[in-house]
VOROKOL-666218 format. One record per atom (N, C-alpha, C): residue in one letter; atom name; z, x, y. Coordinates in Angstrom, 3 decimals, always signed. Each point is the difference from the previous one (the first is absolute). Last residue first. Example, Ala and Ser with C-alpha at 12.3 -4.5 7.8 and 13.67 -1.06 7.14 Angstrom:
# VOROKOL-666218
<site rest="S" atom="N" z="+7.080" x="+12.850" y="-2.250"/>
<site rest="S" atom="CA" z="+0.060" x="+0.820" y="+1.190"/>
<site rest="S" atom="C" z="+0.730" x="-0.770" y="+1.090"/>
<site rest="A" atom="N" z="-0.070" x="+0.290" y="-5.720"/>
<site rest="A" atom="CA" z="+0.000" x="-0.890" y="+1.190"/>
<site rest="A" atom="C" z="+0.000" x="+0.900" y="+1.200"/>
This chain:
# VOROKOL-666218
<site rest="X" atom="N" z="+31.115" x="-13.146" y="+17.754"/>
<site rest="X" atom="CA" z="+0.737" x="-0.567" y="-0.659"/>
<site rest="X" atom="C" z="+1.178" x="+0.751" y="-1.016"/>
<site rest="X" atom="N" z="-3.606" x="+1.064" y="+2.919"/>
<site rest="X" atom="CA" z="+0.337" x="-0.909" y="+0.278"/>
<site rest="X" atom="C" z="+1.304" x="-0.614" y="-0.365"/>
<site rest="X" atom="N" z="-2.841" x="+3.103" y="-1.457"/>
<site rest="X" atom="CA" z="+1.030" x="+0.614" y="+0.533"/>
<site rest="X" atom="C" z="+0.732" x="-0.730" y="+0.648"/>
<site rest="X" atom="N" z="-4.039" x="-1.371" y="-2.469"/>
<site rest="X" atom="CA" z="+1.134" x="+0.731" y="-1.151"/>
<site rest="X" atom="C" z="+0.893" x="+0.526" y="+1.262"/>
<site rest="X" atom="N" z="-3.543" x="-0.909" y="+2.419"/>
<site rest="X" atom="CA" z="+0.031" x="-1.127" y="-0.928"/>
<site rest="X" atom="C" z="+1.475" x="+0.294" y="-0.229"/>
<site rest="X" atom="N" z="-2.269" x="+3.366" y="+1.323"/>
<site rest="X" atom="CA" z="+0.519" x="-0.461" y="+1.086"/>
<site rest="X" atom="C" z="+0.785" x="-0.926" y="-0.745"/>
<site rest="X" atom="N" z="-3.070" x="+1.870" y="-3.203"/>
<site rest="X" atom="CA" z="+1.412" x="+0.752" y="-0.094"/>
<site rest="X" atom="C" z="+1.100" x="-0.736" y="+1.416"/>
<site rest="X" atom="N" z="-4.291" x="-1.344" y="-0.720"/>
<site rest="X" atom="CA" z="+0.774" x="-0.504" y="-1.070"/>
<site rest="X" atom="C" z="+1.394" x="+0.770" y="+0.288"/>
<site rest="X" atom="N" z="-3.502" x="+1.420" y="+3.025"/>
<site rest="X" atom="CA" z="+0.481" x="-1.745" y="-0.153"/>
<site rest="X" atom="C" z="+1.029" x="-0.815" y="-0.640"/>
<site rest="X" atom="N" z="-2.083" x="+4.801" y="-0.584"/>
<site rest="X" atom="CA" z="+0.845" x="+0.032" y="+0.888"/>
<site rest="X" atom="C" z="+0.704" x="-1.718" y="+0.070"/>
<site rest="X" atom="N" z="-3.664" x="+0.931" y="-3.158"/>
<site rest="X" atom="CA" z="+1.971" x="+0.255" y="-0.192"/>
<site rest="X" atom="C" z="+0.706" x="-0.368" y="+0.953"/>
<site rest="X" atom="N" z="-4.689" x="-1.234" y="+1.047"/>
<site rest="X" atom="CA" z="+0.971" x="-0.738" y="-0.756"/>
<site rest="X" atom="C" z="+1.220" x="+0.157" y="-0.265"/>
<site rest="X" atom="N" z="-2.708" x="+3.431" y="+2.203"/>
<site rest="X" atom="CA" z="+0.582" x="-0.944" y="+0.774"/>
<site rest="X" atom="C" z="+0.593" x="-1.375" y="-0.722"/>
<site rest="X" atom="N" z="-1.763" x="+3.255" y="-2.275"/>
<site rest="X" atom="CA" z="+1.466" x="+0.855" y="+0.570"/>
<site rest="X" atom="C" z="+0.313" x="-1.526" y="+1.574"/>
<site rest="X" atom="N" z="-3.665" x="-0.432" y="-3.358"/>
<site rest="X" atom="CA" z="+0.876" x="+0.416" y="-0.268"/>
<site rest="X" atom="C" z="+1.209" x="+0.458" y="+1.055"/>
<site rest="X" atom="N" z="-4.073" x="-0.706" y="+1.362"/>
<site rest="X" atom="CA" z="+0.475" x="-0.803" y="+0.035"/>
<site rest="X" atom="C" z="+1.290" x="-0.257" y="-1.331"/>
<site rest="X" atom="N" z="-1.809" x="+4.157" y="+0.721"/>
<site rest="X" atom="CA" z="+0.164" x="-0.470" y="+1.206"/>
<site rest="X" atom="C" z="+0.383" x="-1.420" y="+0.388"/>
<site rest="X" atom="N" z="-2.099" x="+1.970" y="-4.146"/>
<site rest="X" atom="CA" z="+1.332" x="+0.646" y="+0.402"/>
<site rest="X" atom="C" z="+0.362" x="-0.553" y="+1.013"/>
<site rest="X" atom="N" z="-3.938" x="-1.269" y="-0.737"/>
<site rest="X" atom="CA" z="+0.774" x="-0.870" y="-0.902"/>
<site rest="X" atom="C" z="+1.373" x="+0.918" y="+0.189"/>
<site rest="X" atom="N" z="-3.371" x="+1.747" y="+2.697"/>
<site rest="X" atom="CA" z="+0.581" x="-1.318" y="+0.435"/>
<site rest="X" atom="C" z="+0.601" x="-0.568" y="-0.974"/>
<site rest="X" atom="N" z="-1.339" x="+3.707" y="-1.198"/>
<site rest="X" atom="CA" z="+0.984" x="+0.274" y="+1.446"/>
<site rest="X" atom="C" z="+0.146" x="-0.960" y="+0.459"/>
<site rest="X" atom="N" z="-3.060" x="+0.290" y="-3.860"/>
<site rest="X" atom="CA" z="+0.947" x="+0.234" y="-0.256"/>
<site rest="X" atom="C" z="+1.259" x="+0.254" y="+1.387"/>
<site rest="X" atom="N" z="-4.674" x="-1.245" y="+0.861"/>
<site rest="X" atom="CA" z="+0.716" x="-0.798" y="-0.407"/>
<site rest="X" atom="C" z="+1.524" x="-0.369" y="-0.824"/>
<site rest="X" atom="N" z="-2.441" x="+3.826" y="+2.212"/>
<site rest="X" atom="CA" z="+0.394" x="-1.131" y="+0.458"/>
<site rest="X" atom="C" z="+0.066" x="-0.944" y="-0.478"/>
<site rest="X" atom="N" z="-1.403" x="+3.358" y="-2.753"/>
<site rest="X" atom="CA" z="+1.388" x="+0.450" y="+0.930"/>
<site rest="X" atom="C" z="+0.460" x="-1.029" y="+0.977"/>
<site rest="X" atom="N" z="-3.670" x="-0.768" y="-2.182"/>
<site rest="X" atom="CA" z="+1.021" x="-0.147" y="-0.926"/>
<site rest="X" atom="C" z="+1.283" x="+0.478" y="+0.553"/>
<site rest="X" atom="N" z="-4.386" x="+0.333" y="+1.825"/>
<site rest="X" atom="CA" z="+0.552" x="-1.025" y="+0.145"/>
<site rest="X" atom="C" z="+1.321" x="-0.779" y="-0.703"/>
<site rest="X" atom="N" z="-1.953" x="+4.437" y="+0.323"/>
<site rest="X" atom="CA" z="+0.173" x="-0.703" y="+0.888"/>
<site rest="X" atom="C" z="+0.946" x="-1.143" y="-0.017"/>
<site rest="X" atom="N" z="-2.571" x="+1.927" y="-3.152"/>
<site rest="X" atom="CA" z="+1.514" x="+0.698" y="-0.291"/>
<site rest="X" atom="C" z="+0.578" x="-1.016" y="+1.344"/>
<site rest="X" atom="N" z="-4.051" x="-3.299" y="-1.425"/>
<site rest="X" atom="CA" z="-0.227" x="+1.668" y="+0.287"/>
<site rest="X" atom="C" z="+2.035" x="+0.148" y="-0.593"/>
<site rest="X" atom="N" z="-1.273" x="-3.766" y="-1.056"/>
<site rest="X" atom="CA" z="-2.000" x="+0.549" y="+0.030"/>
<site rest="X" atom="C" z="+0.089" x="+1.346" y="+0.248"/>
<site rest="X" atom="N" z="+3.507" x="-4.149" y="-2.134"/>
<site rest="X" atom="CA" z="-0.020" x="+0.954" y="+1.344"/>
<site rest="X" atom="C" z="-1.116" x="+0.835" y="-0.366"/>
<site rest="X" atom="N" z="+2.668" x="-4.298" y="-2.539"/>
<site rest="X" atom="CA" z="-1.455" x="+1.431" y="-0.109"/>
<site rest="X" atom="C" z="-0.437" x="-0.453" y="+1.461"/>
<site rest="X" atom="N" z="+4.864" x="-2.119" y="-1.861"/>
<site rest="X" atom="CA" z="-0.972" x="+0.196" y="+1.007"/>
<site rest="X" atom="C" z="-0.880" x="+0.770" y="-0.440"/>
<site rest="X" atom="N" z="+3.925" x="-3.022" y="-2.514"/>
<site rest="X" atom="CA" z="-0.916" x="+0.741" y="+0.018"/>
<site rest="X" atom="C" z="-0.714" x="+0.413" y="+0.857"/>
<site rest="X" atom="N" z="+3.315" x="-3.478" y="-1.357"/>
<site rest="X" atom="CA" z="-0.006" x="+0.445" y="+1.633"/>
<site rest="X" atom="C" z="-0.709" x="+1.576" y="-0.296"/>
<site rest="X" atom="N" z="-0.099" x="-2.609" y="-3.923"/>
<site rest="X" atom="CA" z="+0.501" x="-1.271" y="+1.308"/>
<site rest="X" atom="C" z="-0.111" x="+0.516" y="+1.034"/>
<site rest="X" atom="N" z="+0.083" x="+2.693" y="-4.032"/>
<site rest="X" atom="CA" z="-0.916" x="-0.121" y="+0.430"/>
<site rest="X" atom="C" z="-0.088" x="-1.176" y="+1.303"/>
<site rest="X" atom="N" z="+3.803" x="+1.364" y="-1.622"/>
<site rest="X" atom="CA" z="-0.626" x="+1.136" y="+0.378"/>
<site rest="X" atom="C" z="-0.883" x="-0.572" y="+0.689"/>
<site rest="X" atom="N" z="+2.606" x="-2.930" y="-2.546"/>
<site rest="X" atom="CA" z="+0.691" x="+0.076" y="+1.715"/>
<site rest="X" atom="C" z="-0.634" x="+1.523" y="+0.450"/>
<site rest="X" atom="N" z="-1.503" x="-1.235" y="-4.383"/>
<site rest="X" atom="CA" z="-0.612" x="-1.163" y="+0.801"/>
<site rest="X" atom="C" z="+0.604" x="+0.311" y="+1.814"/>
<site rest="X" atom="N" z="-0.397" x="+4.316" y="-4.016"/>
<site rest="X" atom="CA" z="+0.864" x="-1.088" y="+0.471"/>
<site rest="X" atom="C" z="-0.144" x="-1.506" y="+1.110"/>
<site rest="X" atom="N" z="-4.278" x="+3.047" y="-2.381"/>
<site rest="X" atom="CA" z="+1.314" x="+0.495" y="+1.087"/>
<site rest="X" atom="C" z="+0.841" x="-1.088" y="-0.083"/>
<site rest="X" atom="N" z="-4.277" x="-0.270" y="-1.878"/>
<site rest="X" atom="CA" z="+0.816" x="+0.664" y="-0.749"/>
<site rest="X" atom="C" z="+1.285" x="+0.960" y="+0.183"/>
<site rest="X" atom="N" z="-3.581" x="-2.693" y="+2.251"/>
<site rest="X" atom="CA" z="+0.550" x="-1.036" y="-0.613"/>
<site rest="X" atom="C" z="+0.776" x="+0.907" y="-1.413"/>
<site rest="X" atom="N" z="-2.682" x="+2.216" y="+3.626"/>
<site rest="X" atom="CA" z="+1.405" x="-0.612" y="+0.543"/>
<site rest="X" atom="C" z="+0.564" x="-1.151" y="-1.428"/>
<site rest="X" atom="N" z="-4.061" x="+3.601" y="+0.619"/>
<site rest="X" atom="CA" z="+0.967" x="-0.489" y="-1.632"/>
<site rest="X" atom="C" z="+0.866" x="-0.382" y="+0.673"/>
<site rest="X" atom="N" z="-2.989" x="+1.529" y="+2.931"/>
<site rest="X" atom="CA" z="-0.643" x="-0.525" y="-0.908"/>
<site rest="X" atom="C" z="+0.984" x="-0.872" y="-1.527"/>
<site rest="X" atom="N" z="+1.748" x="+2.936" y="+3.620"/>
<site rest="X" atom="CA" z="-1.104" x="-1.163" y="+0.381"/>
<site rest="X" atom="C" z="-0.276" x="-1.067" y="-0.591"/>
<site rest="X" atom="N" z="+1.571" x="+4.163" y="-1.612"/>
<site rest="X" atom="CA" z="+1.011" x="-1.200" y="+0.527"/>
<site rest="X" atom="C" z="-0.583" x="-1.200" y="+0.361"/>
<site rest="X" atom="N" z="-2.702" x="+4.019" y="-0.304"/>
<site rest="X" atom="CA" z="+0.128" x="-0.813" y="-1.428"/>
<site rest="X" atom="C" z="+0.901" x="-1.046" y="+0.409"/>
<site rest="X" atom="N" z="-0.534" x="+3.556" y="+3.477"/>
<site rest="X" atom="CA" z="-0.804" x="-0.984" y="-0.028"/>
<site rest="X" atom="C" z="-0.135" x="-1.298" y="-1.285"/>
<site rest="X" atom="N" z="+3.806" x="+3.929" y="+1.537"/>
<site rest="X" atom="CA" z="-0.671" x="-0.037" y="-1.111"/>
<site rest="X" atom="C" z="-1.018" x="-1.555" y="+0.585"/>
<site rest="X" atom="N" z="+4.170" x="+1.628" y="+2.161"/>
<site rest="X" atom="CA" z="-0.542" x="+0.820" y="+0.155"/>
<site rest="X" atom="C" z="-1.545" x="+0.249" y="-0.933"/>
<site rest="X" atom="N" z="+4.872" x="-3.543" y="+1.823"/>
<site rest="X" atom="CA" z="-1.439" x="+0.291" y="-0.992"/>
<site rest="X" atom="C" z="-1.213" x="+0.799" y="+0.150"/>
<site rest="X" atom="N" z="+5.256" x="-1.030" y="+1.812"/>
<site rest="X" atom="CA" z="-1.047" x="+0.202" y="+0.275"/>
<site rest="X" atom="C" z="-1.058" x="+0.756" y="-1.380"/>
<site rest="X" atom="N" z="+4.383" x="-3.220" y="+2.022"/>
<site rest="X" atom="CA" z="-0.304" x="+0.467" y="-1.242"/>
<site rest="X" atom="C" z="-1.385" x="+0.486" y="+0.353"/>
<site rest="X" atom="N" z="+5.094" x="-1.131" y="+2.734"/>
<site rest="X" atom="CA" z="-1.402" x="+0.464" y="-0.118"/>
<site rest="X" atom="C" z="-0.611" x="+0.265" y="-0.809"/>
<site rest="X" atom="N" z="+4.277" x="-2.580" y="+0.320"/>
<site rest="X" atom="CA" z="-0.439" x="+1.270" y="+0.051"/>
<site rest="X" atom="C" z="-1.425" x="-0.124" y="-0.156"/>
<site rest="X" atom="N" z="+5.223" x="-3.151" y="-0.429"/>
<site rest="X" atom="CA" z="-1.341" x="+0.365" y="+0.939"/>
<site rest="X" atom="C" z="-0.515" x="+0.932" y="-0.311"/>
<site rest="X" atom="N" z="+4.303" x="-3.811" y="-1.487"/>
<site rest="X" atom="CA" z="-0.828" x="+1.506" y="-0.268"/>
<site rest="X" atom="C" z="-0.907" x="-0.132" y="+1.103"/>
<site rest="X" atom="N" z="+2.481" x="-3.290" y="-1.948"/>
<site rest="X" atom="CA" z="+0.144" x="-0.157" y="+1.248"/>
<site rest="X" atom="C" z="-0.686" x="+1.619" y="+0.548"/>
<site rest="X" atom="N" z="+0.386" x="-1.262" y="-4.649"/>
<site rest="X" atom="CA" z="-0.468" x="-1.061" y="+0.299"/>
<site rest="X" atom="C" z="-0.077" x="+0.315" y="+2.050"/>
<site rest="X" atom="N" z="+0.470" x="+3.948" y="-3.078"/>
<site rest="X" atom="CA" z="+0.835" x="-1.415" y="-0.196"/>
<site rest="X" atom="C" z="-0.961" x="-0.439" y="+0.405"/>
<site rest="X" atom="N" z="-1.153" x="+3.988" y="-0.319"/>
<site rest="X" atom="CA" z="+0.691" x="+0.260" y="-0.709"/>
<site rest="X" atom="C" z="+0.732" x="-1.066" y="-0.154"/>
<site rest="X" atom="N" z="-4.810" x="+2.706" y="+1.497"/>
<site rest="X" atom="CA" z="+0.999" x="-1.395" y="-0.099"/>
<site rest="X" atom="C" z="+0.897" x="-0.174" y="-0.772"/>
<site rest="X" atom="N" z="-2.440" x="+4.001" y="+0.028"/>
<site rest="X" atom="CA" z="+0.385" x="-0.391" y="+1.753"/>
<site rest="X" atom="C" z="+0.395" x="-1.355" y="+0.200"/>
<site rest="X" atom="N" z="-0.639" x="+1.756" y="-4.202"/>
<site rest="X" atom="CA" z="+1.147" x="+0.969" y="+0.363"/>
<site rest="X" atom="C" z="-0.276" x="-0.467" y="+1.601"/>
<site rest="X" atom="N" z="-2.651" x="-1.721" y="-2.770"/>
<site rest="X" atom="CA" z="+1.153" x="-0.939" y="+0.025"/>
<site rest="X" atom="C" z="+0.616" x="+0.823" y="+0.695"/>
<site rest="X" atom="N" z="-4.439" x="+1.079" y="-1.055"/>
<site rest="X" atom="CA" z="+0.276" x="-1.130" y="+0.939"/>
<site rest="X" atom="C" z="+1.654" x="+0.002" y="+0.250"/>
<site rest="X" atom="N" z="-1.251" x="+2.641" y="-3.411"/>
<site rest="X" atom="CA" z="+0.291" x="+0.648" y="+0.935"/>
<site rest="X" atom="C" z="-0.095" x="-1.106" y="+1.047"/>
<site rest="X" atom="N" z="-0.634" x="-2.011" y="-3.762"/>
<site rest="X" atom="CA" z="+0.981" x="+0.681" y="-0.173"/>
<site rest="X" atom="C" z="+0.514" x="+1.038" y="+1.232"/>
<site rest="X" atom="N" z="-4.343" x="-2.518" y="-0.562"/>
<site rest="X" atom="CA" z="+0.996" x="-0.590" y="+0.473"/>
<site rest="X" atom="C" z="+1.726" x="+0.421" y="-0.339"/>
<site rest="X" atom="N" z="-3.626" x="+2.544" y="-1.476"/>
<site rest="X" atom="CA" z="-0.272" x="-0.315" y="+1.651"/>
<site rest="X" atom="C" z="+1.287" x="-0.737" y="+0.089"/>
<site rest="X" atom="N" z="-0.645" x="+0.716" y="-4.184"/>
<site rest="X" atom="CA" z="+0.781" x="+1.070" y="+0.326"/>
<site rest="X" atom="C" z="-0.237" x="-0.074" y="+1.811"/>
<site rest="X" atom="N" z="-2.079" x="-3.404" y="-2.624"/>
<site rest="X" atom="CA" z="+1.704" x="-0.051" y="-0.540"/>
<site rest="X" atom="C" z="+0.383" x="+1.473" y="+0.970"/>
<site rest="X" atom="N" z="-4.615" x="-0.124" y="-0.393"/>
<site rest="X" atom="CA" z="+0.690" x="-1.098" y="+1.360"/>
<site rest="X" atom="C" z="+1.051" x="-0.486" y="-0.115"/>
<site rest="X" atom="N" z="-2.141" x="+2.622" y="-3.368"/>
<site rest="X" atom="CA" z="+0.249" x="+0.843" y="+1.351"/>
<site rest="X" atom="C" z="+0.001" x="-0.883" y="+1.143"/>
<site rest="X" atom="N" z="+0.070" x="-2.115" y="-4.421"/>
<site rest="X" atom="CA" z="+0.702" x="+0.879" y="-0.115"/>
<site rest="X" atom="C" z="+0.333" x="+1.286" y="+1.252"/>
<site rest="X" atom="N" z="-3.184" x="-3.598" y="-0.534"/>
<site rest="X" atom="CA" z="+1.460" x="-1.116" y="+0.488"/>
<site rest="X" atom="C" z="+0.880" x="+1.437" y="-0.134"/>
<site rest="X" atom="N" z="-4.273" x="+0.879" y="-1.244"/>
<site rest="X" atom="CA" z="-0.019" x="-0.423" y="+1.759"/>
<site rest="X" atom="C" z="+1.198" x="-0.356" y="-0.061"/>
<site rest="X" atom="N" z="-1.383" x="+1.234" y="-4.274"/>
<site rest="X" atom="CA" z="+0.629" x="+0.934" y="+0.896"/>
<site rest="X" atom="C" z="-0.087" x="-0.418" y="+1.198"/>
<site rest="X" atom="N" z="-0.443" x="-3.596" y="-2.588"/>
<site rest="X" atom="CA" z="+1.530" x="+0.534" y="+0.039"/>
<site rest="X" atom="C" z="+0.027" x="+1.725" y="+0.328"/>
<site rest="X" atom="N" z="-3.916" x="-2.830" y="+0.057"/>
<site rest="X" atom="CA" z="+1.198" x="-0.806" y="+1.007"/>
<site rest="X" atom="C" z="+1.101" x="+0.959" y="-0.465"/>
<site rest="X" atom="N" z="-3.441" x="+1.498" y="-2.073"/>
<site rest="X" atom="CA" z="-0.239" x="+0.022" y="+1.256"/>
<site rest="X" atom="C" z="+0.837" x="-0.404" y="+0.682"/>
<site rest="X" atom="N" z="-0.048" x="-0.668" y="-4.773"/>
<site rest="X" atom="CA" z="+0.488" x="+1.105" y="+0.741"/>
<site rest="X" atom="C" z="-0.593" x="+0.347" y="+1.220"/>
<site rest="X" atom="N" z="+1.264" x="-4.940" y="-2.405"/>
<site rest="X" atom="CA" z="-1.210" x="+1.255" y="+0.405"/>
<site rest="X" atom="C" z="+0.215" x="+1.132" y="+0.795"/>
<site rest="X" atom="N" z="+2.437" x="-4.020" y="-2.431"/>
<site rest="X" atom="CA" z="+0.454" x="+0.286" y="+1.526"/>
<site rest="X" atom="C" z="-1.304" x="+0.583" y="+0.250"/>
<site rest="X" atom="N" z="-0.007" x="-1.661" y="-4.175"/>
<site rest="X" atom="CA" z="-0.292" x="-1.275" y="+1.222"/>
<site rest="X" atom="C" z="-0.135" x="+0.885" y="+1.101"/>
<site rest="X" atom="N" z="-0.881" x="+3.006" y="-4.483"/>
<site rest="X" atom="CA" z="+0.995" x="-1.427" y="+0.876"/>
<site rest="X" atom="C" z="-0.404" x="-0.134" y="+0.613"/>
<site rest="X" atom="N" z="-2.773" x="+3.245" y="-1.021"/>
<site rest="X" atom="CA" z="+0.254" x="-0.911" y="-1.231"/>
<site rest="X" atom="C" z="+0.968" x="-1.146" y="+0.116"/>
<site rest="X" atom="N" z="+0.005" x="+3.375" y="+3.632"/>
<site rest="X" atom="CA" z="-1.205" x="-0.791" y="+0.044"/>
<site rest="X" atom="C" z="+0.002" x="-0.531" y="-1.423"/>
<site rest="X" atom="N" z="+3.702" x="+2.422" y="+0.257"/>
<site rest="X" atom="CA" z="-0.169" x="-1.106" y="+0.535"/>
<site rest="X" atom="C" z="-1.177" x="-0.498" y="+0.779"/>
<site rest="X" atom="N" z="-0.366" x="+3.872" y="-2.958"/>
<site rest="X" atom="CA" z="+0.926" x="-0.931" y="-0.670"/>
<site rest="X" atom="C" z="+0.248" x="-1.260" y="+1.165"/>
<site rest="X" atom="N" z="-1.930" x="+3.992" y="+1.512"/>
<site rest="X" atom="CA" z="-1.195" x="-0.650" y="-0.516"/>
<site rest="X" atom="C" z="+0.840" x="-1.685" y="-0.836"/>
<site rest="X" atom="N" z="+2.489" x="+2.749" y="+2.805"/>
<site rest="X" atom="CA" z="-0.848" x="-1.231" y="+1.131"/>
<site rest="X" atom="C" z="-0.802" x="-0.292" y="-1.599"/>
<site rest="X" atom="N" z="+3.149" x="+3.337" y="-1.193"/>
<site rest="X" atom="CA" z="+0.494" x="-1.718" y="+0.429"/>
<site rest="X" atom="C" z="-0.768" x="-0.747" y="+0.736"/>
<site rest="X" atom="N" z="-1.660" x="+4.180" y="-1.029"/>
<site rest="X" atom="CA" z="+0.761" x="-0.785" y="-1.493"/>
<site rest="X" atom="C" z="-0.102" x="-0.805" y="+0.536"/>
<site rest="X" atom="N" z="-0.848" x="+2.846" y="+3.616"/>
<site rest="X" atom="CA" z="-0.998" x="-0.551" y="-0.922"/>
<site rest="X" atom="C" z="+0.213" x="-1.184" y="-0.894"/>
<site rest="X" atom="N" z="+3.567" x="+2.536" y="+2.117"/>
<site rest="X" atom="CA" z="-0.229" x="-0.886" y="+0.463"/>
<site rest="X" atom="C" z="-1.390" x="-0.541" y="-0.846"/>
<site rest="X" atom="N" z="+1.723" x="+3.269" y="-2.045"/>
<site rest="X" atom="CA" z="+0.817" x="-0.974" y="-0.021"/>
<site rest="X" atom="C" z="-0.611" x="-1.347" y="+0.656"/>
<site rest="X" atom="N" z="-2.343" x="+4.286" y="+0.483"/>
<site rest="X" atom="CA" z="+0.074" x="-0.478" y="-1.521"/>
<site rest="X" atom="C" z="+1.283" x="-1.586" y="-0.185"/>
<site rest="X" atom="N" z="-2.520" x="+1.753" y="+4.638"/>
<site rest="X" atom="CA" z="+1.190" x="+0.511" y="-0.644"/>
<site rest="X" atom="C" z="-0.280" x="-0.968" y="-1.099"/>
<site rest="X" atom="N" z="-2.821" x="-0.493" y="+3.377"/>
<site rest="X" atom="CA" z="-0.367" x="+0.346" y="-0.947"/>
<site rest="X" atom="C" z="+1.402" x="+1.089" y="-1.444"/>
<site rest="X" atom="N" z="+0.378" x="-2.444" y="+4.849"/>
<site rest="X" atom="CA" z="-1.025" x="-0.740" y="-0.730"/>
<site rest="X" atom="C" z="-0.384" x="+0.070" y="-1.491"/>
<site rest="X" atom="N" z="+3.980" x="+1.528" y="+3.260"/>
<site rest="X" atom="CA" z="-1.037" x="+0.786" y="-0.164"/>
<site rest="X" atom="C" z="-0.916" x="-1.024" y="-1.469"/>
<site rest="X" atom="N" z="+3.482" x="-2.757" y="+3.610"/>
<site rest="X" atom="CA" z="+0.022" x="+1.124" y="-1.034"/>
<site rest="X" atom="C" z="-0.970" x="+0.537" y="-0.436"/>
<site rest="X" atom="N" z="+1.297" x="-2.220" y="+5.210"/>
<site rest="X" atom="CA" z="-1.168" x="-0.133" y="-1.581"/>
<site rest="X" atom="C" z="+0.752" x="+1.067" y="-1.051"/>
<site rest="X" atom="N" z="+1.542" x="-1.041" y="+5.198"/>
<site rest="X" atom="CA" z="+0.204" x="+0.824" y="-0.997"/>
<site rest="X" atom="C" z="-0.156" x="-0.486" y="-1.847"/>
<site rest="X" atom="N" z="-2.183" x="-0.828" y="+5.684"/>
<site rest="X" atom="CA" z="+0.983" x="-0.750" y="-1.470"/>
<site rest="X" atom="C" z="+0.042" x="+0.906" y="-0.919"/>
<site rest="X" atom="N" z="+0.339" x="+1.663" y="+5.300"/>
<site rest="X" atom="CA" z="-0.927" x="-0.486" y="-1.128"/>
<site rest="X" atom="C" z="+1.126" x="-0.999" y="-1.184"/>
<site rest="X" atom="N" z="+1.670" x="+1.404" y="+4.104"/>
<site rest="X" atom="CA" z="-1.247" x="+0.754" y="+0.513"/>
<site rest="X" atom="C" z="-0.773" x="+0.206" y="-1.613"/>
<site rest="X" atom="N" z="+3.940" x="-2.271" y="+2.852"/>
<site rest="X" atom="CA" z="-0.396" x="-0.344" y="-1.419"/>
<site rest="X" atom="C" z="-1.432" x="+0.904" y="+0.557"/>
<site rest="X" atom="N" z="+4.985" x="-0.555" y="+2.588"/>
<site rest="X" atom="CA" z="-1.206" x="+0.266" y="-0.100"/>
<site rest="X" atom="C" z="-0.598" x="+0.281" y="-1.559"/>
<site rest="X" atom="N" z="+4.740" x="-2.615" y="+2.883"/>
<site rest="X" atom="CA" z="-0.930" x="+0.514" y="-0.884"/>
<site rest="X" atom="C" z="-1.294" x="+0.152" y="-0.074"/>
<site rest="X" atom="N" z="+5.188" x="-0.798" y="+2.851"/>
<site rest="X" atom="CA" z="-1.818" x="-0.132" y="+0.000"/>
<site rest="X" atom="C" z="-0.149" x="+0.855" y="-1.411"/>
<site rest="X" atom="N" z="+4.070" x="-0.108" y="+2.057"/>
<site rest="X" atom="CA" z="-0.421" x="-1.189" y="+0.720"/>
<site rest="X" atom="C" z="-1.360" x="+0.271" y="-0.203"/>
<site rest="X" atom="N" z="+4.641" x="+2.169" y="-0.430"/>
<site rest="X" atom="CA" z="-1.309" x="-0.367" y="-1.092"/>
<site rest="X" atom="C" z="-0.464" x="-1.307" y="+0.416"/>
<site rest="X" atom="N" z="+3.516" x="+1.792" y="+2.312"/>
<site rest="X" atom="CA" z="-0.283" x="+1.045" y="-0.416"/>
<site rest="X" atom="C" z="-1.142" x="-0.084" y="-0.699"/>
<site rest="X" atom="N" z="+3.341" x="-3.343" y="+1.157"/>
<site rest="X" atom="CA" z="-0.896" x="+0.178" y="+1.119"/>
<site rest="X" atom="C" z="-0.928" x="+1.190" y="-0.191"/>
């Protein structure tokens, strides 16, 4: 009940011009993959890595808040059950409310579930 949200307040890109990274994009633009896709797939491996720490099964919940306008734009490089229920919100505003109502109908589901489960 303790970790119930994650905040992403950028994609964490590797420094473009690091001698390594360089190498390997110029080398897989000579392959198929092209080093573009694979530093994009490489700082959206480490997004969806912190994604997870607020999902942790299947019956999970948590708030994922995207602090970076790029998301937006690159949903098809978020986990499909991310981008599926994706919102872009305009203001802080509105993010706070909408983050208080997905909590909110949270706790009235648990509560439900948990009545449920006592039942019995």
């Amino acid at each position: 009940e303790k970790s119930r949200g994650v905040i992403i307040v950028g994609i964490p890109f590797s420094y473009p011009n690091d001698p390594l990274v360089a190498m390997k994009m110029k080398y897989l633009d000579r392959v198929k993959i092209g080093g573009k896709a694979w530093y994009q797939q490489t700082a959206f491996r480490a997004v969806n890595q912190a994604l997870g720490r607020a999902i942790r099964h299947g019956g999970d919940y948590g708030a994922m808040i995207f602090l970076d306008e790029r998301f937006a734009a690159n949903q098809d490089l978020l986990p499909s059950w991310v981008a599926s229920e994706l919102s872009v919100l305009a203001s802080f505003g509105s993010a706070i409310k909408a983050t208080s109502e997905f909590f909110k109908f949270h706790a009235i589901a648990g509560s439900q579930q948990d009545t449920y489960a006592n039942k019995f």
